[in-house]
C-alpha positions in Angstrom: 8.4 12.5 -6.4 6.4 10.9 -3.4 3.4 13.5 -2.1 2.0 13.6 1.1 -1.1 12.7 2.0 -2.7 14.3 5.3 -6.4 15.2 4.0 -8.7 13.1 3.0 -9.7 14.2 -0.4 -6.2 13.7 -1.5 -6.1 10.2 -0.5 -9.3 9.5 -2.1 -8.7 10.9 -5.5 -5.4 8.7 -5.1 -7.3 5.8 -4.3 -9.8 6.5 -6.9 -6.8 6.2 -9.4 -5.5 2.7 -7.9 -9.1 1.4 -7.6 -9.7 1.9 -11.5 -5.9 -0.1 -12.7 -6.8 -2.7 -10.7 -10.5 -3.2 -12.2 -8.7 -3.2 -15.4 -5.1 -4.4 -14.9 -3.9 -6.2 -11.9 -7.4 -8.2 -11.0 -5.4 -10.3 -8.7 -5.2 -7.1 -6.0 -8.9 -5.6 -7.0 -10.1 -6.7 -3.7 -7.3 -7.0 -1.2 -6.5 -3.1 -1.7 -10.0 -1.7 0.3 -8.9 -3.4 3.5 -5.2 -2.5 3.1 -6.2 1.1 3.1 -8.0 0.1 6.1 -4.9 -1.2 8.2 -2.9 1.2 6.8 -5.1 3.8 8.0 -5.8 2.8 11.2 -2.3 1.6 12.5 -0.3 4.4 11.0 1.8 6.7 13.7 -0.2 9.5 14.6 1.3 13.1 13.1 2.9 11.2 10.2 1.6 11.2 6.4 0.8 8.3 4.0 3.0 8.9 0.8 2.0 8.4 -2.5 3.3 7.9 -6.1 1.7 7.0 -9.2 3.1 6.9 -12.4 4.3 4.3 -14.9 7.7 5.2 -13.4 10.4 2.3 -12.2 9.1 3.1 -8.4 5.5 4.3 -9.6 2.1 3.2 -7.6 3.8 3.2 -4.2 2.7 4.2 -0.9 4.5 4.5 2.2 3.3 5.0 5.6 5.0 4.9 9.6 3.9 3.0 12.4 5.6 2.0 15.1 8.2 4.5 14.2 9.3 2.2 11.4 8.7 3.2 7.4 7.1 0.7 5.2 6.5 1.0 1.7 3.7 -0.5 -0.5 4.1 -1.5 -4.2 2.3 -3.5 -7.2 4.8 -6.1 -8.4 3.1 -7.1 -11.7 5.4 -9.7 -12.6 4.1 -11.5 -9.5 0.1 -10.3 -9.6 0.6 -8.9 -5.8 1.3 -6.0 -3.4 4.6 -6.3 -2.0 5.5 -5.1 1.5 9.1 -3.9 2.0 10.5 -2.3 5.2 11.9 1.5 4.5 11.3 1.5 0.7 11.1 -0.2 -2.3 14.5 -2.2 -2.2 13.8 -2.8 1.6 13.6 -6.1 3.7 10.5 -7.9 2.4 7.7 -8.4 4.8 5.0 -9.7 2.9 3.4 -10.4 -0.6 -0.4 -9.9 -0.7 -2.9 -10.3 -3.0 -6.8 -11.0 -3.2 -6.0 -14.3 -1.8 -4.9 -13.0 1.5 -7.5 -13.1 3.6 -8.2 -10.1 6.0 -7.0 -11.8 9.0 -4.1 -12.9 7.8 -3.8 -9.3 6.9 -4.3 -8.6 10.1 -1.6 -10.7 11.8 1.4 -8.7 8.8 -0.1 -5.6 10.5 0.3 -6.9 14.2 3.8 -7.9 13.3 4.6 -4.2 11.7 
């Protein structure tokens, strides 16, 4: 079950919890994941909620989050070592694959394009 998130210690403890697997077990998004929080944070719809789920579940470690009016959702694929992008949720159009070789202005353009 997805929880929203609309206060800020509740995205941090999530955060926390996706900060410490990737340390320890998808190095290949350890970095790109503090300025996706960014552009998620900043270029979500105003009175809408981030979405979270954790777990070891088939759609665990998701997020979703509105802008534009448009739903995206956020998952660790660890088959392929990245963060996939998917329009309305996990089974949804892909947008974009990202990892810690995406650099923050290409980052920046997937944003732009949401």
């Amino acid at each position: 079950m997805a929880v929203s998130v609309n206060e800020v210690e509740v995205l941090k403890e999530h955060f926390l919890k996706v900060v410490e697997r990737s340390e320890h077990l998808s190095t290949n998004v350890n970095e790109i994941i503090y300025p996706l929080l960014g552009f998620i944070i900043l270029t979500m719809d105003e009175q809408s909620d981030i979405q979270v789920r954790s777990g070891d579940t088939e759609t665990g470690n998701m997020l979703w989050f509105t802008t534009n009016g448009k739903r995206y959702a956020f998952r660790y694929e660890a088959d392929e070592q990245s963060i996939v992008i998917r329009k309305g949720n996990f089974t949804g159009q892909l947008i974009a694959k990202v990892n810690n070789s995406t650099s923050t202005h290409d980052l920046k353009i997937i944003f732009n394009q949401l």
